[in-house]
Structures are given as C-alpha cells and as structure tokens.
PyMOL Python script that loads the backbone (N, CA, C, O; Angstrom):
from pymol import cmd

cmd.read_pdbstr("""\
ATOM      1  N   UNK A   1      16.360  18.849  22.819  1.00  0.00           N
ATOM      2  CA  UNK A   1      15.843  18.405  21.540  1.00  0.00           C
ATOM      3  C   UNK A   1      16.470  17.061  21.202  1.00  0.00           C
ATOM      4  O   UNK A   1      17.690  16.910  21.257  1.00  0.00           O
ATOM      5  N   UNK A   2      15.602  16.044  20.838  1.00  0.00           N
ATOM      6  CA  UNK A   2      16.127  14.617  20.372  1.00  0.00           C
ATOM      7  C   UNK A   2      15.530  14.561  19.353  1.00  0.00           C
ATOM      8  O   UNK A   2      14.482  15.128  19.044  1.00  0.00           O
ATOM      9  N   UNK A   3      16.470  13.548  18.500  1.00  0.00           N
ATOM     10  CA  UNK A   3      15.624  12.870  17.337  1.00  0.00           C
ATOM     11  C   UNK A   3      14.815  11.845  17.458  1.00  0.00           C
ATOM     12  O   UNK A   3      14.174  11.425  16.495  1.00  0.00           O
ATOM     13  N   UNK A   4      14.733  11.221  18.878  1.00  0.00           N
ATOM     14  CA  UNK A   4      13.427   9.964  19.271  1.00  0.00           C
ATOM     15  C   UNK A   4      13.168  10.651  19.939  1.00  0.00           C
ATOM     16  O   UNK A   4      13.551  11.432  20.810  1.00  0.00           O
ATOM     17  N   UNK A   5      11.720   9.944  18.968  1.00  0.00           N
ATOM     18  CA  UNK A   5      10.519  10.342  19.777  1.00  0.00           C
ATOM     19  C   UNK A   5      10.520  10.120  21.656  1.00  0.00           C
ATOM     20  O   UNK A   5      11.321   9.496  22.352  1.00  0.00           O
ATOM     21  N   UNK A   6       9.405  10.831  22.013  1.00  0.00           N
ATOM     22  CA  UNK A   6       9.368  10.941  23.706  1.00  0.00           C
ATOM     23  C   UNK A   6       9.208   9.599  24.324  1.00  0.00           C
ATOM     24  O   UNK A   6       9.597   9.313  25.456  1.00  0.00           O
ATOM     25  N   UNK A   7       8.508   8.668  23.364  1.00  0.00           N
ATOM     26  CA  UNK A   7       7.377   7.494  23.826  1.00  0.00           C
ATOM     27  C   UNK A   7       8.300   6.174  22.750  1.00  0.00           C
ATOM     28  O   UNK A   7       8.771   6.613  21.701  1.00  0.00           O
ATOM     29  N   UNK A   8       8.443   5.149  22.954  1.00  0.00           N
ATOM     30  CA  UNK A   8       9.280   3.747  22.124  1.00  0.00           C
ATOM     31  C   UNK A   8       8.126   2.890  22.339  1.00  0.00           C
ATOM     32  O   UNK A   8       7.688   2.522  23.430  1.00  0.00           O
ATOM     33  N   UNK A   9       7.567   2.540  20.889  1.00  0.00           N
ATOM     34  CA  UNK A   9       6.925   1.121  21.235  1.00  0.00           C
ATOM     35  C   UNK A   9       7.115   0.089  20.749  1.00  0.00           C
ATOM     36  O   UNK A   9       7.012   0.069  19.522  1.00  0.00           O
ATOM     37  N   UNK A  10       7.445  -1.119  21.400  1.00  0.00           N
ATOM     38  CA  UNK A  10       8.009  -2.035  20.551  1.00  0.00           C
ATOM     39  C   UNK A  10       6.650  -3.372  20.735  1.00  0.00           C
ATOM     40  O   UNK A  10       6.016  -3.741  21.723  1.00  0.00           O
ATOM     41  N   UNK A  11       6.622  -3.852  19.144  1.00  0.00           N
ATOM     42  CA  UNK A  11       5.782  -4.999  19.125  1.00  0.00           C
ATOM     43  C   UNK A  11       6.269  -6.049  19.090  1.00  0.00           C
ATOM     44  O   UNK A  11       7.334  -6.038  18.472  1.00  0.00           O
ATOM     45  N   UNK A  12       5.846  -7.440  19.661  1.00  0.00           N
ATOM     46  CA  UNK A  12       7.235  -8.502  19.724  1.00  0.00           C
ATOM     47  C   UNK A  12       6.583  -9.744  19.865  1.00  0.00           C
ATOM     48  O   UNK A  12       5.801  -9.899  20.802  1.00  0.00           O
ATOM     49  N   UNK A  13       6.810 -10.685  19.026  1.00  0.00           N
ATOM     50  CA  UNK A  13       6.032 -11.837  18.392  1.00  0.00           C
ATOM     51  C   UNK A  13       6.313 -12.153  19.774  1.00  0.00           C
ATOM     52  O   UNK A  13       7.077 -11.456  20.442  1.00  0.00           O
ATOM     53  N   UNK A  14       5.693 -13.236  20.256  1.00  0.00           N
ATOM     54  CA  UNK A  14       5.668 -13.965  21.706  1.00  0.00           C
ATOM     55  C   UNK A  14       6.218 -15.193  20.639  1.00  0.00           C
ATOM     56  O   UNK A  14       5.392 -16.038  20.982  1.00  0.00           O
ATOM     57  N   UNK A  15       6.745 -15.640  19.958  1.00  0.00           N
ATOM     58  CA  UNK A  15       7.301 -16.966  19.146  1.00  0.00           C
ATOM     59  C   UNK A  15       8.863 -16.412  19.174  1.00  0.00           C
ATOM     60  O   UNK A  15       9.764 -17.203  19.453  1.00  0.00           O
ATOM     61  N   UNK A  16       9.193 -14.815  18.832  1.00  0.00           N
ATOM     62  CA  UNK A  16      10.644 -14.657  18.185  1.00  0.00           C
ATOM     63  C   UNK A  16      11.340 -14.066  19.300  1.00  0.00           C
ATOM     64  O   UNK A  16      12.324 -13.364  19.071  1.00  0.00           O
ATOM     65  N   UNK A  17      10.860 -14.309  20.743  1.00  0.00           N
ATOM     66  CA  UNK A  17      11.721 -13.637  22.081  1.00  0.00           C
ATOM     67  C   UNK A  17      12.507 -14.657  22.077  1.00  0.00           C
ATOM     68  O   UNK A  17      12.096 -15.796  21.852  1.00  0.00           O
ATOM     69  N   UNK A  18      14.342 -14.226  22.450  1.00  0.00           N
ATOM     70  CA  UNK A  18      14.951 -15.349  23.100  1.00  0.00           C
ATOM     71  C   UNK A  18      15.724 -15.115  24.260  1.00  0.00           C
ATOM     72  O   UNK A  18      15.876 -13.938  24.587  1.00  0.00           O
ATOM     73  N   UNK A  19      16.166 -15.870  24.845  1.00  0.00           N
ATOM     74  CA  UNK A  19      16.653 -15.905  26.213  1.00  0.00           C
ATOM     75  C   UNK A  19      17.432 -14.778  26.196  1.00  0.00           C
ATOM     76  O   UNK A  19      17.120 -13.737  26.775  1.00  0.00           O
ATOM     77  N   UNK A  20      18.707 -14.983  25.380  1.00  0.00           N
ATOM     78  CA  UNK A  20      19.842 -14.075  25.376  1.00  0.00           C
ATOM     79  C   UNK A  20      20.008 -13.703  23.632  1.00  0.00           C
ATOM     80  O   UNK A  20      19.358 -14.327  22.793  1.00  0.00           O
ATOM     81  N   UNK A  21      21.201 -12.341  23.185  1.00  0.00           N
ATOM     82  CA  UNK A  21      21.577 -11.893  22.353  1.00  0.00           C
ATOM     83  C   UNK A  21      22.315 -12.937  21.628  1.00  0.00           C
ATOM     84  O   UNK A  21      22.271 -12.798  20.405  1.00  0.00           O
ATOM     85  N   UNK A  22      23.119 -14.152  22.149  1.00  0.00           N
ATOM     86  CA  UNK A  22      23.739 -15.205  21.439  1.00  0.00           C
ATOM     87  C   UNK A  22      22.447 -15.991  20.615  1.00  0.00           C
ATOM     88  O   UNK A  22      22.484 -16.334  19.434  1.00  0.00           O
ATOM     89  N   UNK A  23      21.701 -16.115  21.228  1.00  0.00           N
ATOM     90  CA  UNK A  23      20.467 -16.623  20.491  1.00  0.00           C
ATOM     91  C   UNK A  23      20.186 -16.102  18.904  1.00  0.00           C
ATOM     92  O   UNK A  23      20.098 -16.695  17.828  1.00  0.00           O
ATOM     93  N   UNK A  24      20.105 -14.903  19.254  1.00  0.00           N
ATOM     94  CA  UNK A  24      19.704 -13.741  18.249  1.00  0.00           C
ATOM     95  C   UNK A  24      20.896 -14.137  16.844  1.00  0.00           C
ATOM     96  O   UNK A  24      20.684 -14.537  15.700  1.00  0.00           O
ATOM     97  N   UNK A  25      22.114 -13.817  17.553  1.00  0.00           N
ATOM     98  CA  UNK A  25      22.986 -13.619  16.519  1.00  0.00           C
ATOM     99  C   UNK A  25      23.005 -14.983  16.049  1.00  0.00           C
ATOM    100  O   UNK A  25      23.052 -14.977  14.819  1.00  0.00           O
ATOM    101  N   UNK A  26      22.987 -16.241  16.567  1.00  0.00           N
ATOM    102  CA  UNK A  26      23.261 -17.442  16.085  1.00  0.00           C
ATOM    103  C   UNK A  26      21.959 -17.837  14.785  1.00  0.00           C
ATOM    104  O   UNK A  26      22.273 -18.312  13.694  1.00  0.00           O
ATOM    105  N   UNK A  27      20.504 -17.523  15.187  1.00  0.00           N
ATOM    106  CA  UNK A  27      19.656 -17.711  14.592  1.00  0.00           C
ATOM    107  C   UNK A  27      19.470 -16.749  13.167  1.00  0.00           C
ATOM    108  O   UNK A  27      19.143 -17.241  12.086  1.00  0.00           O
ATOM    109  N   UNK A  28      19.649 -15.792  13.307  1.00  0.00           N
ATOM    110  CA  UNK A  28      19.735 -14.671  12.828  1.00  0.00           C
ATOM    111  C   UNK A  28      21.498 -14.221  11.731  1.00  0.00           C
ATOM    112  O   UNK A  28      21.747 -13.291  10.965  1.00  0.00           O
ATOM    113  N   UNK A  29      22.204 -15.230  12.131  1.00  0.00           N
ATOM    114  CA  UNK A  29      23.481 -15.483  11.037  1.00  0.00           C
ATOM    115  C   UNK A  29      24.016 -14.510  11.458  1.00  0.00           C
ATOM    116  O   UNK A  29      24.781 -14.276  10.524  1.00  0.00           O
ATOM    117  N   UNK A  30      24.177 -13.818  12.116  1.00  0.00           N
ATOM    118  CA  UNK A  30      25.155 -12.595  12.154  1.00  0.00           C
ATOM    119  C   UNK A  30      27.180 -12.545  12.776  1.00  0.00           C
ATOM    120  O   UNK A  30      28.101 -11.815  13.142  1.00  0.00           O
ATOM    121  N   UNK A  31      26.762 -13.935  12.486  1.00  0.00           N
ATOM    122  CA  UNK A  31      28.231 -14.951  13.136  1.00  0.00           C
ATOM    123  C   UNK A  31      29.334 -14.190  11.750  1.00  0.00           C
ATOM    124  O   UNK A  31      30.432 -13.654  11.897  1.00  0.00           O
ATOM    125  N   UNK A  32      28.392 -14.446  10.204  1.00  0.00           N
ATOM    126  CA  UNK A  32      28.958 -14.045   9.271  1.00  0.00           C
ATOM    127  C   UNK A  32      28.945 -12.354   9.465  1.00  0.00           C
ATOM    128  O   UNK A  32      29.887 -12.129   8.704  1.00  0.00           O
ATOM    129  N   UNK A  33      28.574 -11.126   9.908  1.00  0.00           N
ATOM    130  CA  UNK A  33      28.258  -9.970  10.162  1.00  0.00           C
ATOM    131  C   UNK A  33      27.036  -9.735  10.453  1.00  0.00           C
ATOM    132  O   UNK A  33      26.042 -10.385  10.131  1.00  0.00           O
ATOM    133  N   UNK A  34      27.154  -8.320  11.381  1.00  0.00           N
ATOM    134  CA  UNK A  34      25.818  -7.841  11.938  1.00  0.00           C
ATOM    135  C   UNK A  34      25.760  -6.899  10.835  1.00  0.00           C
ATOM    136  O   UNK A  34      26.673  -6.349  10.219  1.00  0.00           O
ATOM    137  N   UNK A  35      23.913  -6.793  10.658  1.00  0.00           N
ATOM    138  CA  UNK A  35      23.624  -5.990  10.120  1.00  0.00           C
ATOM    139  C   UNK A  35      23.776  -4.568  10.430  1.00  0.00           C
ATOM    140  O   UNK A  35      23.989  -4.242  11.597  1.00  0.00           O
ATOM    141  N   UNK A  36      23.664  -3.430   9.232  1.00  0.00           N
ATOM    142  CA  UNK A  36      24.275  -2.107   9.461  1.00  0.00           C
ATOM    143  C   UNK A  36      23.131  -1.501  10.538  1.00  0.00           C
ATOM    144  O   UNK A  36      23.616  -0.842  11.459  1.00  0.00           O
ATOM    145  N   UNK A  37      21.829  -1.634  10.528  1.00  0.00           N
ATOM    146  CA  UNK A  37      21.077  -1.214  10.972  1.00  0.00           C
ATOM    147  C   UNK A  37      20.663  -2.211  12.560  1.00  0.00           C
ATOM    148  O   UNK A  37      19.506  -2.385  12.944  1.00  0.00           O
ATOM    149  N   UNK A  38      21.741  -2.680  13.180  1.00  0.00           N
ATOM    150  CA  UNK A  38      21.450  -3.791  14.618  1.00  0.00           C
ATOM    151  C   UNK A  38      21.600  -2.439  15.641  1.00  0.00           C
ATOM    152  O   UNK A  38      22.372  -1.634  15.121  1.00  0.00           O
ATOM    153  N   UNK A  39      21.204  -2.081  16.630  1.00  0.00           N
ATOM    154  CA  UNK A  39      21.415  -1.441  17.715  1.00  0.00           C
ATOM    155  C   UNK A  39      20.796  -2.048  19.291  1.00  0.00           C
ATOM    156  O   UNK A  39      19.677  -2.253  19.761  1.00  0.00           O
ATOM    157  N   UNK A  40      22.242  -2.194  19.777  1.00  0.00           N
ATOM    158  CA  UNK A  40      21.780  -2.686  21.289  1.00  0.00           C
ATOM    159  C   UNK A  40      22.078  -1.680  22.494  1.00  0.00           C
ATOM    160  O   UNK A  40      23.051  -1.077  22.947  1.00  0.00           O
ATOM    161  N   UNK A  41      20.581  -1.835  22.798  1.00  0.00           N
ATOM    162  CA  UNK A  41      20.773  -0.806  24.267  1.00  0.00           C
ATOM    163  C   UNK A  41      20.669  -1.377  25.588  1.00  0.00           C
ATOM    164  O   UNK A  41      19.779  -1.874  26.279  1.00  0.00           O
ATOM    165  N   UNK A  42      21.793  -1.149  25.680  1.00  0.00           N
ATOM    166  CA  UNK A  42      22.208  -2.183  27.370  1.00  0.00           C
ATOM    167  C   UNK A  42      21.203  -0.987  28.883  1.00  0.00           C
ATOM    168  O   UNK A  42      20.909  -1.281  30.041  1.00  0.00           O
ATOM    169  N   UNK A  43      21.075  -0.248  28.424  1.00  0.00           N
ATOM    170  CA  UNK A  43      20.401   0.972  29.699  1.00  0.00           C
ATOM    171  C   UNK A  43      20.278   1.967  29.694  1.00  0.00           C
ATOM    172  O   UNK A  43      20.524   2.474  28.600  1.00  0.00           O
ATOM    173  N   UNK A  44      19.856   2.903  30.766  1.00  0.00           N
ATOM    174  CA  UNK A  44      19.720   4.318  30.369  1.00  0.00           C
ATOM    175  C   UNK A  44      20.781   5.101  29.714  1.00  0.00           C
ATOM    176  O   UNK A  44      21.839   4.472  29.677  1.00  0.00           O
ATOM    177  N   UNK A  45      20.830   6.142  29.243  1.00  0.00           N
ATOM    178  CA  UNK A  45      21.799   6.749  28.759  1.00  0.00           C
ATOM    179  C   UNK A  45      22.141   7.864  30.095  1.00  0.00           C
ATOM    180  O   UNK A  45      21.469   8.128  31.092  1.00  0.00           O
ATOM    181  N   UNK A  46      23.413   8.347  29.658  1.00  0.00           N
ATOM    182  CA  UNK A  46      23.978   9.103  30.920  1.00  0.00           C
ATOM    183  C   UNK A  46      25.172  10.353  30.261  1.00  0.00           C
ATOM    184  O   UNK A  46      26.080   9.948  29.535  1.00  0.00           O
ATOM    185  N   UNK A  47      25.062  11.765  30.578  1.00  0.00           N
ATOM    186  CA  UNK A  47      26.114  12.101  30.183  1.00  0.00           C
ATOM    187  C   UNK A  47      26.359  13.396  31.711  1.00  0.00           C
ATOM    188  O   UNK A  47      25.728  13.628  32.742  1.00  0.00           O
ATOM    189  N   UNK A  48      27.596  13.941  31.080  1.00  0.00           N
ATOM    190  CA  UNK A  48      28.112  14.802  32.156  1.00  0.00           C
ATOM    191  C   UNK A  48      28.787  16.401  31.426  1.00  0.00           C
ATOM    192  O   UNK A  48      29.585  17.187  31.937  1.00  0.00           O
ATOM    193  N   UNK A  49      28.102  16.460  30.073  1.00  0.00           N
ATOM    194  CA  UNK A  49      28.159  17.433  29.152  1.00  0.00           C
ATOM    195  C   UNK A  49      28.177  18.829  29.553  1.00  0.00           C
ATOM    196  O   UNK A  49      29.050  19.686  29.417  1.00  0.00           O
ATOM    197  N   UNK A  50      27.019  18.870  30.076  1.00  0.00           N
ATOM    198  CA  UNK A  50      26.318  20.470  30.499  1.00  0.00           C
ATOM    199  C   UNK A  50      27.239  20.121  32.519  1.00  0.00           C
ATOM    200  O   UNK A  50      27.488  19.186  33.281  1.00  0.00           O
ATOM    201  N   UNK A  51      27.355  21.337  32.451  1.00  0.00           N
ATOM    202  CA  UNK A  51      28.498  21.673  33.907  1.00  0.00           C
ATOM    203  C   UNK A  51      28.790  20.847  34.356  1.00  0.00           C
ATOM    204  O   UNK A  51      28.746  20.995  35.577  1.00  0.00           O
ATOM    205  N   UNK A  52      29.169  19.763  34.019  1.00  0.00           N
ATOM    206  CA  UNK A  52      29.496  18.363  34.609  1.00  0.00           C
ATOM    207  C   UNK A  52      29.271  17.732  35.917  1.00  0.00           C
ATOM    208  O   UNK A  52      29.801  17.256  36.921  1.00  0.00           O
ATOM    209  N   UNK A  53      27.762  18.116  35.089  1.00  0.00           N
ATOM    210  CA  UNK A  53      26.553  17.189  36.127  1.00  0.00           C
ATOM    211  C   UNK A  53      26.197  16.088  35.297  1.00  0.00           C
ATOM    212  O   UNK A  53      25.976  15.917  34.098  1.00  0.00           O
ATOM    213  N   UNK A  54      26.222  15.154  36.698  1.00  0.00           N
ATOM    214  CA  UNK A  54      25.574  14.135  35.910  1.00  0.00           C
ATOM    215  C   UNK A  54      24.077  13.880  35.864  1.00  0.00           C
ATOM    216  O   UNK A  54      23.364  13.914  36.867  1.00  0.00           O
ATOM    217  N   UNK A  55      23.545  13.564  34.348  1.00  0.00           N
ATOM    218  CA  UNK A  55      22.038  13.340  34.089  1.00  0.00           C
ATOM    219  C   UNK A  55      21.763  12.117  33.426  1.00  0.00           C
ATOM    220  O   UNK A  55      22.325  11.944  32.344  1.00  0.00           O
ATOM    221  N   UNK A  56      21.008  11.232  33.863  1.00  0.00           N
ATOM    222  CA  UNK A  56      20.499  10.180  32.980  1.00  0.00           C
ATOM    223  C   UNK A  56      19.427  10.435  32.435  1.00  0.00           C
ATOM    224  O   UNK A  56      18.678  11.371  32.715  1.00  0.00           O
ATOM    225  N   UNK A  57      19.223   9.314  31.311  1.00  0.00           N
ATOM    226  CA  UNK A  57      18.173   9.745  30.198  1.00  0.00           C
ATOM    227  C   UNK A  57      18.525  11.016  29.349  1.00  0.00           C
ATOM    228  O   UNK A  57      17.659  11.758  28.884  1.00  0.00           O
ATOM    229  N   UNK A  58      19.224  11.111  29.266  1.00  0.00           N
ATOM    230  CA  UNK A  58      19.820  12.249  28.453  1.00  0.00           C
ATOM    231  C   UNK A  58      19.273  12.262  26.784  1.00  0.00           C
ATOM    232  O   UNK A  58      19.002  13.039  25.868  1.00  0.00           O
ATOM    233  N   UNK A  59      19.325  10.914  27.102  1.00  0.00           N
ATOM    234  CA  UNK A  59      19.272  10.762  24.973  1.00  0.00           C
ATOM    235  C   UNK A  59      18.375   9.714  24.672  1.00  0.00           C
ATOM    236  O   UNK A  59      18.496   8.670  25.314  1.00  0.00           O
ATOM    237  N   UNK A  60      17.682   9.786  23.994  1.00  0.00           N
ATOM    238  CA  UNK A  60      16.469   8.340  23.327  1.00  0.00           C
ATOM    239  C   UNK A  60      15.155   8.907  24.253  1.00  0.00           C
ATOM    240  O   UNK A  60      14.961  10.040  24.693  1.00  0.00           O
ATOM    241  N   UNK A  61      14.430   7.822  24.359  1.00  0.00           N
ATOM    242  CA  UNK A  61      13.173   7.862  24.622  1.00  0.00           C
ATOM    243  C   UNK A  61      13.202   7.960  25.853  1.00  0.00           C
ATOM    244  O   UNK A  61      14.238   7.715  26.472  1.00  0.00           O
ATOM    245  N   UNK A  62      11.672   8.473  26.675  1.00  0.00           N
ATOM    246  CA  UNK A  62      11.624   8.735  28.151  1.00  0.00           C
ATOM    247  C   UNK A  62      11.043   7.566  28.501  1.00  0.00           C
ATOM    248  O   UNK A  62      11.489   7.030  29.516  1.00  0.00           O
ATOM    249  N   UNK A  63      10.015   6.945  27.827  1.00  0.00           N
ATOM    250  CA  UNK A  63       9.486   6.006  27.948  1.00  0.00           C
ATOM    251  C   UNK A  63       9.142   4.876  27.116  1.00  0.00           C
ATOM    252  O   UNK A  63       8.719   5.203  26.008  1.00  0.00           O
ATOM    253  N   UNK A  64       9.215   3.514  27.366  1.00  0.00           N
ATOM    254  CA  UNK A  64       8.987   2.463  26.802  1.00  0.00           C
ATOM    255  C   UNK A  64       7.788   1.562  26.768  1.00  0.00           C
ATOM    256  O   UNK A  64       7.796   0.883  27.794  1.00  0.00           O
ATOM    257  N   UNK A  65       6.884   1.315  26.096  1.00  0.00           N
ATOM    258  CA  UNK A  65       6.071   0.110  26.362  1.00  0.00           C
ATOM    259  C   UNK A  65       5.838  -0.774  25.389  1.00  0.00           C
ATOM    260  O   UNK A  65       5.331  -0.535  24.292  1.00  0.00           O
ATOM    261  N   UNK A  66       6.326  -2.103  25.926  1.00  0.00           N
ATOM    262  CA  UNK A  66       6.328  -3.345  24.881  1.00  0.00           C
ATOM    263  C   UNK A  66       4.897  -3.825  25.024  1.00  0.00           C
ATOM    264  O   UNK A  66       3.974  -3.672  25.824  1.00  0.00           O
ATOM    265  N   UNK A  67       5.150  -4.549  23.761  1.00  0.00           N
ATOM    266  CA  UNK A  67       3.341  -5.328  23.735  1.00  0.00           C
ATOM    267  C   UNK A  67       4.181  -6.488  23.332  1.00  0.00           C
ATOM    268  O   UNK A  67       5.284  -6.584  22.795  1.00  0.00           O
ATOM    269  N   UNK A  68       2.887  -7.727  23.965  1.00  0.00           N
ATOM    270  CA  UNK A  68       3.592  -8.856  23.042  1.00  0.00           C
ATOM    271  C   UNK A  68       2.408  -9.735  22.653  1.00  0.00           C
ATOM    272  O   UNK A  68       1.342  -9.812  23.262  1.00  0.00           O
ATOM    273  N   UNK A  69       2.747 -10.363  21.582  1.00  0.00           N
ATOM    274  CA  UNK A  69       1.786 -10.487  20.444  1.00  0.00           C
ATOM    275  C   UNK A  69       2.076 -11.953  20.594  1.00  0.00           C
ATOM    276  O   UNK A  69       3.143 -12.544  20.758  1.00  0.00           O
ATOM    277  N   UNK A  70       0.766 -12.405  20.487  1.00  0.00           N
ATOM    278  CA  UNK A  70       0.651 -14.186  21.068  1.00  0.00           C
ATOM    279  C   UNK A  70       0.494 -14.440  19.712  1.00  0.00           C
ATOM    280  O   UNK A  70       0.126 -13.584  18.908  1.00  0.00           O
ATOM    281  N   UNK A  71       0.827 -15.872  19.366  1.00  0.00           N
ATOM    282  CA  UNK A  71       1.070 -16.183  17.857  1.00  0.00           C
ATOM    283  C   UNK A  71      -0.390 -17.071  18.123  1.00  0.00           C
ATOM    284  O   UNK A  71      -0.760 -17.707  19.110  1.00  0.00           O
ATOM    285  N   UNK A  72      -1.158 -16.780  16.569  1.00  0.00           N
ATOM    286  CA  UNK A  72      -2.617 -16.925  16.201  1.00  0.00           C
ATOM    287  C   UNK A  72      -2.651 -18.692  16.185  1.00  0.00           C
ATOM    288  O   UNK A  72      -3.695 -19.287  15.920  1.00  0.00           O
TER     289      UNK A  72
END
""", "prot")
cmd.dss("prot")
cmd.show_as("cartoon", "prot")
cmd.util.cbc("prot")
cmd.orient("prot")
C-alpha cells in the first residue's frame, strides 16, 4: 500500500526545463531557502525491510510519463 498513486505525470513547459538543479535554485531564489514543499528524486527507491531482501521501487510511483508542452 502507497500513498502515490501507481502512474506520475508530470507536465513541463518546454521554456522552464534547465540543464541542472543549480539553475533551478539560482532562478528560483532558493539561495535565500528552499521551499517547504521542494522534493528531489535522484532514482529508484530501494529498501531491505521485509527479510532483508533487497527490492527496488519499493515506494512512489511504478511509472512515469512526462509530456512537454511547447510554448504557444
């Protein structure tokens, strides 16, 4: 049982992608603090909880599909 959903979709201006996360934070001010609600996910998730086996994808979504949205 998870609290995300099975499926992640993310919509993403084709204007507001940037190279890297320094981008983000520099443009985005977060030099002064990140916001409470920022979350970065570097990769699958992984744990060794249950008989200490290891399983990835353990936690979040199974699947991802981005769209990207060409500016009008």
């Amino acid at each position: 049982m998870s609290l995300v959903p099975p499926v992640h979709f993310a919509l993403l201006k084709a204007s507001e992608i940037r190279d890297n996360f320094y981008q983000v934070q520099r443009e985005m001010n977060w030099t002064a603090g990140m916001p409470t609600n920022a979350l970065l996910v570097s990769g699958p998730s992984k744990t060794a909880d249950i008989e200490q086996v290891l399983a990835y994808g353990a936690h979040g979504p199974k699947d991802l599909i981005v769209l990207i949205l060409e500016d009008a």
